[in-house]
BANUMAR-853723 format. One record per residue (C-alpha): residue in one letter; x, y, z. Coordinates in steps of 0.05 Angstrom, whole numbers, plus 5000, padded with zeros to 4 digits. Example, Ala and Ser with C-alpha at 12.3 -4.5 7.8 and 13.67 -1.06 7.14 Angstrom:
2
A524649105156 S527349795143 
% end
This chain:
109
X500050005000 X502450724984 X500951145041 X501951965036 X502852385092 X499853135079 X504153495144 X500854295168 X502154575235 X496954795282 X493955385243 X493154995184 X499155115152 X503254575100 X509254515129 X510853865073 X508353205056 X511352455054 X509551875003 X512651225015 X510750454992 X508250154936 X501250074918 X501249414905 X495249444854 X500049084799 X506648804782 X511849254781 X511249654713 X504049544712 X501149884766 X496650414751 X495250614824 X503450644838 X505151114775 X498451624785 X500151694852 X507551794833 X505552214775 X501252604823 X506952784868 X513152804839 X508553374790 X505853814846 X513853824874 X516153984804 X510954554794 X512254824864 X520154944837 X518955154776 X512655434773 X511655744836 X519055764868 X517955524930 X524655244968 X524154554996 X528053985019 X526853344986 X528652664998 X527052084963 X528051174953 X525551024879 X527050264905 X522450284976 X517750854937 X519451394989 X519252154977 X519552685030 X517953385012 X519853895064 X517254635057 X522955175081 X517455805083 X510955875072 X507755805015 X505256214973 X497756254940 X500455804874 X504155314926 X498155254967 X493855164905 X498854644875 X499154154938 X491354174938 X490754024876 X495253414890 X490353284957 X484553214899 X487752784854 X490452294915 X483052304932 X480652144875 X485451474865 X484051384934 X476051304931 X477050994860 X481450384880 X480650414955 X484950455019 X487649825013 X492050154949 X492350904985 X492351175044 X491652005049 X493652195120 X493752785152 X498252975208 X499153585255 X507353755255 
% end
């Protein structure tokens, strides 16, 4: 199962997010579930540098499936907008193919 963490501090704020296992849907190669949900993240960090120049830490396993996405400053209104459009899209997969594929935490930091 893939599980992703979606971390914001006591007023709400995203302070990063974590995605780490496989979903297990499929073989390796074949697993729909696995490559939206990587698709899905490794996007909304890709967007976040480029797009909206937000400065993070990231740290990431391709072999275990692990990505950690820490978030220096706040973010701005495209960051914000980028990770919950990410939130939406995890949601999605997640009510499609069930909990037993994804699991979208969240977690007070």
């Amino acid at each position: 199962m893939t599980t992703v963490i979606i971390k914001k501090n006591e007023n709400g704020i995203y302070k990063g997010f974590t995605c780490m296992g496989h979903a297990g849907f499929a073989k390796s190669g074949k697993d729909i579930v696995c490559a939206a949900v990587s698709i899905l993240v490794i996007n909304t960090i890709n967007s976040m540098e480029e797009l909206a120049n937000e400065d993070m830490d990231i740290v990431t396993n391709e072999e275990s499936g692990f990505i950690d996405c820490r978030l220096k400053s706040v973010l701005s209104k495209e960051g914000i907008l980028l990770i919950d459009s990410m939130i939406l899209g995890l949601s999605s997969i997640a009510k499609e193919y069930g909990s037993k594929y994804l699991a979208l935490k969240f977690e007070e930091v």
